[in-house]
N, C-alpha and C positions, 0 to 999 in steps of 0.2 A: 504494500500500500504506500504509492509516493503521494504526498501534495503540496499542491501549489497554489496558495491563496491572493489574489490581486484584492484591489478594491473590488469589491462585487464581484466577483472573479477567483474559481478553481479550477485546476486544474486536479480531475477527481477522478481517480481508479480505482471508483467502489463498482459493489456487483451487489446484486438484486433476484428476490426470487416473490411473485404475488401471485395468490391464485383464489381470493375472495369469489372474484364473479367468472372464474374459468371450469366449463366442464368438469364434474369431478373425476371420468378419466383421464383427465390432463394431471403428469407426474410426472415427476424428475425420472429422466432414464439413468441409467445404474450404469457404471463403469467399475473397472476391477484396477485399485492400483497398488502394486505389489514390487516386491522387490525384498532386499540383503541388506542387513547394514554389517559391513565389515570395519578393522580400523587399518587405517593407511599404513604403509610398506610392511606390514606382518600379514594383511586379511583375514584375521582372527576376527570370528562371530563376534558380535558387539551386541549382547542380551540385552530383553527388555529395553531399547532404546527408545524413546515417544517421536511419535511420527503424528505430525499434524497437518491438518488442510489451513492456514490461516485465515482471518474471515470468518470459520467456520465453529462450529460447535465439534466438527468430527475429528477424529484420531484415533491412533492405535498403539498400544506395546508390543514392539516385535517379541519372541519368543525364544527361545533360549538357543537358538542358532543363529539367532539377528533375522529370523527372514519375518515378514508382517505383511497382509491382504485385506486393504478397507475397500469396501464400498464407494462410488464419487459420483454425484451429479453431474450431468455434461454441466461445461463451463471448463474458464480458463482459473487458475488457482496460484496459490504460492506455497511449494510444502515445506515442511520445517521439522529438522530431525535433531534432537538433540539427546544427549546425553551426561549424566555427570563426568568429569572427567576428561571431556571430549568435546572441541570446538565445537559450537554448533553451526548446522548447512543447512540452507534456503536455494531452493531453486524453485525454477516456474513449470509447469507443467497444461498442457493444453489435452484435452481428454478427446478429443480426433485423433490424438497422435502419441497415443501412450504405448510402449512398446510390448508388446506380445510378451516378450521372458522377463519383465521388469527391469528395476533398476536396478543395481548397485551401488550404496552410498557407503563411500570411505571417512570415515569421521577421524582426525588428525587428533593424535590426546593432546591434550592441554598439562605443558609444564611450567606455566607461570603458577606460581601462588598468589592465590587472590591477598589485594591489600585490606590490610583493616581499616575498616573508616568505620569512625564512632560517629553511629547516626544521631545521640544525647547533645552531641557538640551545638551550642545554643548558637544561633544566627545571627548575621546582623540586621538592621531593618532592609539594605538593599536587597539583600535575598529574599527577601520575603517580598518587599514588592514585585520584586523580581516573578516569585512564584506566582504571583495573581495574574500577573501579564501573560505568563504562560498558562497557566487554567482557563484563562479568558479565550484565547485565541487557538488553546488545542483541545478544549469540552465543547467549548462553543457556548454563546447566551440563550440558549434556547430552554422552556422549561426542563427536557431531559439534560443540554449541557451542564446543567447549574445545579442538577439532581446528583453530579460526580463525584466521589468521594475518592481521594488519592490517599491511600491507606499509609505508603513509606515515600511520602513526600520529601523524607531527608536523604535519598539515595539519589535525590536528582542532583548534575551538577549542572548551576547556573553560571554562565559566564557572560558577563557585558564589558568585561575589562581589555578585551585582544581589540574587538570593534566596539566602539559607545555608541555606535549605531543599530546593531544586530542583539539581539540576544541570542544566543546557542546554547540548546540547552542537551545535554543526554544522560545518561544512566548507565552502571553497571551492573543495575539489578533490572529484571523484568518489573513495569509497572502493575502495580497491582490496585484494580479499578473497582469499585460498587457502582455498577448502575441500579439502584433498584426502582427508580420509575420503569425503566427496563426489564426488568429482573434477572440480570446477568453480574457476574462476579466476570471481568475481564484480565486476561495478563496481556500485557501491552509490551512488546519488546523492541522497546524506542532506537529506532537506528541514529535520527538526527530530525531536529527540532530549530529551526532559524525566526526569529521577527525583527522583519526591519521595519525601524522604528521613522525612518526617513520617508522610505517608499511605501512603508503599511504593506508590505507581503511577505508572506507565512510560506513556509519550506518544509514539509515534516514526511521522514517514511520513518516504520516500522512494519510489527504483524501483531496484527490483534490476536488470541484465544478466546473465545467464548466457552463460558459455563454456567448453563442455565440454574436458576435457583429452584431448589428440591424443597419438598414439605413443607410448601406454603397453603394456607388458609386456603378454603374456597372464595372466600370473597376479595382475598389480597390477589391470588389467581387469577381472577377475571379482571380485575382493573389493571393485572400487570397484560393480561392478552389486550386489552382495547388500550393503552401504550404502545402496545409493539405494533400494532396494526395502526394508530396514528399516527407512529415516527415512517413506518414502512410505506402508506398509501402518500402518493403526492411526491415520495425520493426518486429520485434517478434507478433506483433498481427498481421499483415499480413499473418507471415510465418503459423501461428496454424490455422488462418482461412484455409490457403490453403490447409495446409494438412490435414483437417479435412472434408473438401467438396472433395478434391481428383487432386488438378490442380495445385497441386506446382509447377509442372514444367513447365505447362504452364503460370505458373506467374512470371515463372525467376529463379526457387530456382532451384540447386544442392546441392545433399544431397549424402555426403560421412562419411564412421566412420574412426574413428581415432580411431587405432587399439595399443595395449600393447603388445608387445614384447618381446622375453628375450633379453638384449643389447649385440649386437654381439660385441660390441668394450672392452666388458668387458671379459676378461679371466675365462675360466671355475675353481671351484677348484680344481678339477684334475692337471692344466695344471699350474694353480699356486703355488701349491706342488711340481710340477716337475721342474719351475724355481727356484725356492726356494732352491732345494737341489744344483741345477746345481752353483746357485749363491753361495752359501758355498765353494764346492769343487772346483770350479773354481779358477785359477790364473791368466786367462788373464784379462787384466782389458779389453781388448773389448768384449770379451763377457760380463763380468760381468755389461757393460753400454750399450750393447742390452739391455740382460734381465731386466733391471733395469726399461730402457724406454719403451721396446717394452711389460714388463707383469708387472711388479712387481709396477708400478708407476699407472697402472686400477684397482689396486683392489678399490678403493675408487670411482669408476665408479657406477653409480647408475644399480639396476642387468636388468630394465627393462625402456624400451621407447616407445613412442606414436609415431607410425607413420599412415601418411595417405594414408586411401585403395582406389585406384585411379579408383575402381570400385563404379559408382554410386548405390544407390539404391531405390526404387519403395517406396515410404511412408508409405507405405501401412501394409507395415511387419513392419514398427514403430506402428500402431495401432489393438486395440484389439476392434473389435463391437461389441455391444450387440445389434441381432435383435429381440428380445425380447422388450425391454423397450427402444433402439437406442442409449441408454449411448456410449461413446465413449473413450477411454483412449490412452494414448498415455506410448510408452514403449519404455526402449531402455536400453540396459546391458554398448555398446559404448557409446561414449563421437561421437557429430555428430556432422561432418564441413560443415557449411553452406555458398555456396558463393552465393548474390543476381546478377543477372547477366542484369538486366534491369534498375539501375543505379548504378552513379559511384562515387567512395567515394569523401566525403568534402573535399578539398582542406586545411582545418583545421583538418582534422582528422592526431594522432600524428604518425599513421602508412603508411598514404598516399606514394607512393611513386616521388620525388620527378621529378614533371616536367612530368611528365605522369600520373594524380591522373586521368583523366577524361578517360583515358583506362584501368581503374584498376574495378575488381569487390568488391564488399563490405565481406568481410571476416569474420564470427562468427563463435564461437562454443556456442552448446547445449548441457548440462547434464540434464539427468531424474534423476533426486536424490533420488527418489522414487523406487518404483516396480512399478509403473505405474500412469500418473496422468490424472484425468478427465479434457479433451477438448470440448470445447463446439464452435457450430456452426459461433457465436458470435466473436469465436477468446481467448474467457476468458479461465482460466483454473483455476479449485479449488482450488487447494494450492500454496497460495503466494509465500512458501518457495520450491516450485515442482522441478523447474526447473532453472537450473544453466546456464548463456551464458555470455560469453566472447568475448572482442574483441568488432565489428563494434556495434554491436547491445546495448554493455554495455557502449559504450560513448554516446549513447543517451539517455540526460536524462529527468528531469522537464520540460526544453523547449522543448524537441521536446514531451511530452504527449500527446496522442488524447483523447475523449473520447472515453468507449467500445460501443456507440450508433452511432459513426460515420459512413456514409454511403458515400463515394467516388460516385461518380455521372454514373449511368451505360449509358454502351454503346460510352463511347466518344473516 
């Protein structure tokens, strides 16, 4: 999971899985991923190793010959193998293309000794402001961001001292997260965390763990299900599910492009040439303070603008099928405006409109940054770096995460 936060603006490689209003034959297809974990230049079995899908709630212990066989919904993924002792290894993995006899994972042992850092070591006030800037900007303000409970806060390290501009933040320990408006206990294993504080953009990868909370209440239960289905309906993994099964719209989405222009407010240079000379020769000073304001004051107008085409369109001419192999890509030359229309922005959201946020629709845009990026059934899509969205969908962030395995509850 990399991202990249502009003003209004991510750069967001989550993945998504919704199927409220999809046929209940509609289900994840089942892939086999399997494989050896050995350790490098001996290839001695490496027992019990954890093999994770990240994103995901799923994993496994391999077995006491290193070798392990999970289950995987199509979609693209990131696995994560670790062991005590033993560096841990991440790679990507694409479920078209998982190899018939498995992997092989060589895990390197680890002969550093870990340092001792006494987490009791009292702070100073900069770190702690420091921490809040970071909670803000990696939970997110949303009600589930602010619902985040960073359990060993004191294993982050903060640093604003190398750049006074940036904070960088990382850890040597996995973060360890409560979402319980969510009701997931998260381990976060923060690779790199950047805010610049000049340009207002957010830099952060890691890999999430999900683990769902056990032996909760019946009533605690269901208000944690209508959580996860209000953070999931309206996200980016909803929107790719839908348009990839074909019901976007009957799940709420409108889909319009935001279309480039040439900017009519801008003077042609023809017509700038021609004020130009008029302004020379002139001696009225009222003409000469038309032309001035009315042409000669746009040439610094930008020559082109993004307006939006109020003609919806069919999803459908966003994707490319292959019915051959059923691949599926998602394509787009526009910049697409997405308004979700079946709920209504947070009330904390910074664009909300004031005193009427609960009539308003949820607002994003979508860039394919690509020539075309693979979607999958699941809601996931291949390249992390694929796809660009701004706005409603880029202020949600850590705290409002799903897993790509989550399944909203059909038929209700």
């Amino acid at each position: 999971m990399i991202l990249l936060l502009r003003p209004k603006s991510i750069l967001f490689p989550l993945i998504l899985a919704f199927f409220i209003f999809s046929p209940p034959k509609q289900s994840f297809a089942q892939n086999t991923l399997k494989g050896r974990v050995l350790e490098y230049g001996t290839e001695v079995p490496v027992p019990y190793a954890s093999i994770f899908l990240t994103n995901t709630t799923l994993g496994i212990t391999a077995d006491e010959n290193g070798s392990f066989s999970l289950s995987v919904p199509d979609g693209s993924y990131n696995v994560l193998v670790r062991m005590l002792g033993y560096e841990s290894v991440t790679f990507a993995i694409n479920t078209n293309q998982l190899p018939a006899k498995g992997f092989q994972i060589q895990l390197v042992a680890s002969d550093q000794e870990l340092e001792e850092i006494d987490v009791e070591e009292e702070r100073d006030p900069v770190w702690y402001r420091n921490l809040e800037t970071f909670k803000t900007y990696f939970f997110g303000t949303t009600k589930n961001g602010r619902s985040v409970i960073l359990k060993n806060e004191k294993d982050l390290i903060l640093d604003r001292e190398s750049n006074s501009d940036i904070l960088q933040v990382s850890a040597k320990e996995a973060l360890q997260l409560e979402n319980p408006n969510l009701g997931y206990s998260v381990e976060f294993l923060l690779v790199q965390f950047q805010y610049n504080f000049k340009e207002g953009t957010i830099l952060y990868k890691g890999y999430p763990l999900f683990i769902p909370y056990e032996d909760v209440g019946t009533a605690k239960a269901k208000k944690i299900e209508k959580n996860r289905e209000s953070a999931y309906n309206g996200s980016l993994q909803h929107f790719i599910h839908s348009v990839y099964v074909g019901n976007s719209k009957d799940e709420g989405y409108i889909i319009r492009r935001m279309k480039r222009i040439p900017n009519p407010e801008k003077p042609t240079k023809p017509q700038m040439e021609e004020a130009k000379q008029i302004f020379k020769s002139s001696k009225s000073f009222e003409l000469r303070d038309s032309i001035q304001i009315n042409v000669l004051s746009k040439s610094t107008l930008p020559d082109s603008v993004v307006i939006l085409d109020q003609n919806e369109i069919d999803p459908e001419v966003l994707l490319e099928r292959n019915t051959e192999n059923g691949r599926v890509f998602l394509k787009s030359d526009d910049q697409l405006h997405i308004s979700y229309t079946k709920e209504p922005m947070e009330r904390e959201y910074p664009g909300s409109p004031a005193g009427s946020y609960k009539n308003s629709n949820q607002i994003s845009k979508i860039k394919v940054v690509k020539e075309g990026v693979e979607i999958f059934f699941s809601g996931s899509f291949e390249d992390p770096l694929g796809i660009l969205v701004e706005d409603y969908m880029a202020w949600e962030r850590v705290g409002d995460l799903m897993p790509y395995d989550y399944l909203p509850v059909i038929g209700k």
